[in-house]
C-alpha positions in Angstrom: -37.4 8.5 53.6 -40.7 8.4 51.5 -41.2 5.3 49.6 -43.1 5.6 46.3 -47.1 4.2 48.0 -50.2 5.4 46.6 -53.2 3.3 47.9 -55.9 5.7 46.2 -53.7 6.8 43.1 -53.5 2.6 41.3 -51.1 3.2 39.0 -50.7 0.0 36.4 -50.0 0.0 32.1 -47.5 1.1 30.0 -44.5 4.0 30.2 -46.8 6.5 29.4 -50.7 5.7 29.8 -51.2 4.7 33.5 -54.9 4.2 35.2 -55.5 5.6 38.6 -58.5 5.0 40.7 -59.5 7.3 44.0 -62.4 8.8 46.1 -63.4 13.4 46.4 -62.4 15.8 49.1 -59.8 17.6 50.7 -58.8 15.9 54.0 -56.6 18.2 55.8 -54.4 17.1 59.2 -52.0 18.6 61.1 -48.9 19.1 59.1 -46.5 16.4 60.3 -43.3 17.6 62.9 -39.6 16.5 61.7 -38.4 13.1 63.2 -35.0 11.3 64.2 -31.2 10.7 64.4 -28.3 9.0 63.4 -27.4 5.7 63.6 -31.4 4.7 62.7 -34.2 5.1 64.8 -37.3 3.5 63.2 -38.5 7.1 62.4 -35.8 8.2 60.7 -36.4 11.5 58.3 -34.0 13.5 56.0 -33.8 17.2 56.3 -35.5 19.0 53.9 -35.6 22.8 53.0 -39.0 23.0 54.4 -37.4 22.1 58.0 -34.4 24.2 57.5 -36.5 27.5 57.1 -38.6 26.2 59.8 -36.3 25.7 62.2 -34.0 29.2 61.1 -36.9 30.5 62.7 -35.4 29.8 66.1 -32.8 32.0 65.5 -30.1 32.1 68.1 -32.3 29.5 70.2 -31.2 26.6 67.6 -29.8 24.1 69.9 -27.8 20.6 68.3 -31.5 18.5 69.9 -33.2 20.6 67.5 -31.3 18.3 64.6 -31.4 15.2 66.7 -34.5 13.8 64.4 -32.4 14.0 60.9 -30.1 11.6 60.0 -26.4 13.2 59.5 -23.1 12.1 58.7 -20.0 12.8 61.3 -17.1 14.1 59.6 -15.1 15.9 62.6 -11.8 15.1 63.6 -11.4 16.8 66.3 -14.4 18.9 66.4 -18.1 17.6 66.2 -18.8 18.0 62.5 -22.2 16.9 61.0 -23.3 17.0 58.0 -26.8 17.0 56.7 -27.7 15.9 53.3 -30.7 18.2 52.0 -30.6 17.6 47.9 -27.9 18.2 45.3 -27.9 21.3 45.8 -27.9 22.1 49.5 -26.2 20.6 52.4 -26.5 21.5 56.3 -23.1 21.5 58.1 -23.0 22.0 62.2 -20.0 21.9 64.4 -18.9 22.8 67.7 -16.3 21.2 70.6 -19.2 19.7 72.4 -22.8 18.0 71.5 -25.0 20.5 73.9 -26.3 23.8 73.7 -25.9 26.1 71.0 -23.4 25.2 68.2 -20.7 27.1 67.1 -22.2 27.3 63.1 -25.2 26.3 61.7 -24.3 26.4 57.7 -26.5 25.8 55.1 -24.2 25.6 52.1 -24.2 25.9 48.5 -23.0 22.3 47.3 -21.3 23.0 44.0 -20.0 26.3 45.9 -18.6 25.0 49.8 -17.5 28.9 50.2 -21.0 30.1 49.6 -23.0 29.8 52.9 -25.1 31.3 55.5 -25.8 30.4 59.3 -29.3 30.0 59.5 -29.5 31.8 62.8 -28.9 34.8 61.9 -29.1 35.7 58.2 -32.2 35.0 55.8 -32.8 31.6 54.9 -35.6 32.4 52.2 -32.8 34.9 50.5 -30.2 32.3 50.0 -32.3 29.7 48.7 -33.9 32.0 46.1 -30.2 33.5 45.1 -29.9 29.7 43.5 -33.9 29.3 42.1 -32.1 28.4 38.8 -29.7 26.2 39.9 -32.5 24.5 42.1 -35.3 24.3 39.2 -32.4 22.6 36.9 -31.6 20.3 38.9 -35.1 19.2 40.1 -35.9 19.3 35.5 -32.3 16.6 36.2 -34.2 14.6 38.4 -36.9 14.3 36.8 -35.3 13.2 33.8 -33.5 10.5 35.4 -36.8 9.0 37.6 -38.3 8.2 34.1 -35.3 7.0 32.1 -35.8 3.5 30.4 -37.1 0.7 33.3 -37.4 -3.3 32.8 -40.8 -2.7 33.8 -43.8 -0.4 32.8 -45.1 0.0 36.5 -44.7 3.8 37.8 -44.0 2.4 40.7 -41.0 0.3 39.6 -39.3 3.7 37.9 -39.7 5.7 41.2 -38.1 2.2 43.7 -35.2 2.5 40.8 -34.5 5.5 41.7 -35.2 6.2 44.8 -32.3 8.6 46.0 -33.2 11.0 43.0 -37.1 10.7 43.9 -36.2 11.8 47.5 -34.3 14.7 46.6 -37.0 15.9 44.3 -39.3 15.3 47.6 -36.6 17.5 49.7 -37.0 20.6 47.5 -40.5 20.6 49.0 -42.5 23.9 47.9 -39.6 24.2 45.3 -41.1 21.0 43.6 -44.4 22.0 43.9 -43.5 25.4 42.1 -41.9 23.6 39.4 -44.3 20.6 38.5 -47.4 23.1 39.1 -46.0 25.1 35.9 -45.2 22.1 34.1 -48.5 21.1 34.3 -50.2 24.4 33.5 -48.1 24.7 30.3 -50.3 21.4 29.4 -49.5 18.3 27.6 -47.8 16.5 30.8 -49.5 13.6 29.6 -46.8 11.0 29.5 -44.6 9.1 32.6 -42.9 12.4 33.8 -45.9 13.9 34.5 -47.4 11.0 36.1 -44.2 10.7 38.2 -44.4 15.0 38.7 -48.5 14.1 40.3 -46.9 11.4 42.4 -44.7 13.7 43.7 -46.5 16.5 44.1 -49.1 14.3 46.4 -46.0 12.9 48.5 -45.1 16.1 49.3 -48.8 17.8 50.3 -49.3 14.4 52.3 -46.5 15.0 54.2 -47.8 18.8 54.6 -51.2 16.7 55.8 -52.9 17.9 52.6 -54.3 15.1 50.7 -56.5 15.3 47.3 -58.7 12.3 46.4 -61.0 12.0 43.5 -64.0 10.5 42.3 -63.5 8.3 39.4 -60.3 7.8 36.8 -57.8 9.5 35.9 -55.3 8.3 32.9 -52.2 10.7 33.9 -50.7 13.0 35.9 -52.2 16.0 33.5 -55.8 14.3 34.5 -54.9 14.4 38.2 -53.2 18.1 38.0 -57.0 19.6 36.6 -58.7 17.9 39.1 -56.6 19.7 41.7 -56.8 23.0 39.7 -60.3 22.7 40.2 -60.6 22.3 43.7 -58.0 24.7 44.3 -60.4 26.9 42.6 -63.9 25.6 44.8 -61.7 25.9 47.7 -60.8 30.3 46.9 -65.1 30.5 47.2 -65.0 28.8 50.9 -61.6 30.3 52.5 -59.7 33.2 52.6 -56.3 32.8 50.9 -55.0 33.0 55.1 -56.8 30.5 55.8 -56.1 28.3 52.6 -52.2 29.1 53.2 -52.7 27.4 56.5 -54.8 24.6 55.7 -54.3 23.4 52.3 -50.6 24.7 51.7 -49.9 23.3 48.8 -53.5 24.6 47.1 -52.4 28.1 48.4 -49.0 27.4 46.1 -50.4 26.7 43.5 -53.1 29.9 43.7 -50.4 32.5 44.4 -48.9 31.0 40.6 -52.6 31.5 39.0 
């Protein structure tokens, strides 16, 4: 789980104006690998899409160690049934009689639809998820809406620990996020606490990717913070070919395939 931290991005004022201090460069690392299991290792992770269509990738080789770094819930009676929370929308189910080798299914499922699945192994991930864009895009506009409902206190910060479930599903959507709040903040005006909350989660995300943005000097909100990363995005297209962007600064090459 991600919890709301943003050492070079101060956030501190009201609901809607917010200062942020930071330093100017790209600093790209190796994107991080997945991490963990059930009943809580200290580096616990959820599953997120990203992993999914990572791991489909494996095709027939998917093995049940493959999942061993995502927590799960066991819901088999019988059979060995786990269940993988990825967002409101999507959930991974995985069962089999035994807990080696390959499992019998690997279903990434449609939550509001339990009949409306695919194994991942053998059909296309990428499809599926973009049969349900819609469905995804309203609920990440949901969660949004709830992260910056009325808070006791005027800290960022404090709105995101409040709701920290709905703030890691909007993480878990990953490049689906990113898509979203990118043409949020292109339409202009984001100028207020949701679009402070949409920069904060746009960073979490590329961080995790090993993509970090820090700039020189203040910005007041998350409109401030998307230009900044619009321009470097566009310094960036004059050094690198957009191969070579899509590998190192993945969420840059995101936002570049929308300009």
């Amino acid at each position: 789980m991600l919890d709301y931290k943003k050492p070079a991005f101060w956030l501190a004022a009201t609901a809607v104006i917010i200062s942020i201090a930071v330093a100017v460069c790209f600093l790209t690392n190796p994107k991080n690998e997945p991490s963990n299991l059930n009943n809580s290792p200290a580096n616990e992770s959820s599953l997120t899409l990203d992993d999914v269509v990572t791991l489909s990738q494996k095709g027939k080789n998917l093995t049940w160690e493959d999942f061993e770094q995502f927590t799960y819930k066991d819901t088999g009676s019988g059979l060995y049934i786990r269940v993988y929370d990825i967002n409101s929308q999507f959930s991974l189910w995985i069962g089999d009689g035994k807990l080696k080798g390959s499992p019998m299914y690997i279903h990434l499922t449609d939550n509001t639809d339990p009949a409306d699945y695919i194994d991942i192994r053998t059909e296309d991930v990428e499809s599926f998820i973009r049969k349900h864009e819609n469905d995804i895009y309203d609920d990440i506009s949901d969660l949004l809406n709830i992260i910056s409902s009325p808070s006791f206190s005027s800290a960022t910060g404090d709105y995101i620990r409040e709701h920290q479930s709905e703030y890691d599903k909007l993480l878990s959507y990953g490049e689906y996020t990113l898509h979203y709040c990118f043409k949020e903040f292109l339409m202009d005006n984001q100028t207020d606490l949701r679009g402070h909350i949409m920069a904060i989660a746009c960073q979490d995300i590329m961080e995790e990717w090993g993509e970090i943005l820090t700039i020189d000097g203040f910005v007041e909100n998350g409109q401030d913070w998307f230009e900044a990363f619009q321009e470097n995005a566009k310094s960036l297209q004059t050094k690198y070919t957009l191969e070579e962007i899509e590998e190192l600064y993945p969420g840059t090459w995101i936002l570049l395939k929308i300009l």
